[in-house]
C-alpha positions, -999 to +999 in steps of 0.1 A: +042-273-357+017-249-343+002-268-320+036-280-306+043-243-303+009-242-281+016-269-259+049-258-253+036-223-240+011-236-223+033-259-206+059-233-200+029-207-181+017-233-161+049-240-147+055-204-141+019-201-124+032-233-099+059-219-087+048-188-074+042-188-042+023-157-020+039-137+011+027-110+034+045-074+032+042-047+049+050-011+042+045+021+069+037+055+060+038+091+083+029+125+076+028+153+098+017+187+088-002+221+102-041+223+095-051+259+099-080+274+112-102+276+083-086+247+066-112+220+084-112+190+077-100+186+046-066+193+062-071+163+082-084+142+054-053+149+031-031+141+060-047+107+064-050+099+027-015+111+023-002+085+050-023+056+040-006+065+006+030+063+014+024+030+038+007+012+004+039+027-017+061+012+011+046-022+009+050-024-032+083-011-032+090-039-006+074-066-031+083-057-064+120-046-054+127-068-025+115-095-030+112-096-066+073-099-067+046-089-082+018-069-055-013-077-054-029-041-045-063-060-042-056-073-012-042-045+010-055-036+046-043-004+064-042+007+099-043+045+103-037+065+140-038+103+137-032+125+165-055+145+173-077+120+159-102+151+149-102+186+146-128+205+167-147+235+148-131+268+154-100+254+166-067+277+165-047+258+141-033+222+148-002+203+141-017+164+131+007+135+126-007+106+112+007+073+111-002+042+087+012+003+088+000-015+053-005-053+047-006-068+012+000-100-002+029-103-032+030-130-054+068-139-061+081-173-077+100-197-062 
């Protein structure tokens, strides 16, 4: 009896393994915020991190709520374009808008 039990499990997550099948999403991300004059460039780091966050956040929500699937977060790439692209020392104080597309492959089933 267990090892019918077994085989029946293992037949039943095999299954389930072939008939998932992998798609690309993508998700985009912006902030856009005021770095200071002493802030450097931390102020421009945060903005960039805080873009490439929301553009990865776009492209799970998109998987797992969409489409139904599970993300694979492994296999994201991002494309980030600030503007300005740096800060200059001693500058006056700076608006920066960053802007971030995400790719990531999502496993859903069939």
């Amino acid at each position: 009896m267990k090892n019918l039990i077994l085989l029946s499990l293992t037949i039943f997550v095999s299954q389930s393994f072939a008939q998932a099948k992998t798609i690309t999403v993508n998700g985009r991300g912006s902030v856009n915020s005021y770095c200071n004059t002493n802030s450097g460039s931390f102020c421009f780091n945060d903005i960039k991190r805080r873009s490439e966050s929301d553009a990865e956040r776009d492209a799970r929500w998109t998987c797992e709520m969409t489409h139904r699937g599970r993300s694979l977060t492994y296999t994201i790439f991002k494309n980030t374009f600030c503007s300005p692209n740096y800060l200059p020392p001693n500058h006056d104080g700076t608006w920066v808008n960053c802007r971030t597309d995400a790719r990531m492959q999502c496993e859903v089933q069939n």
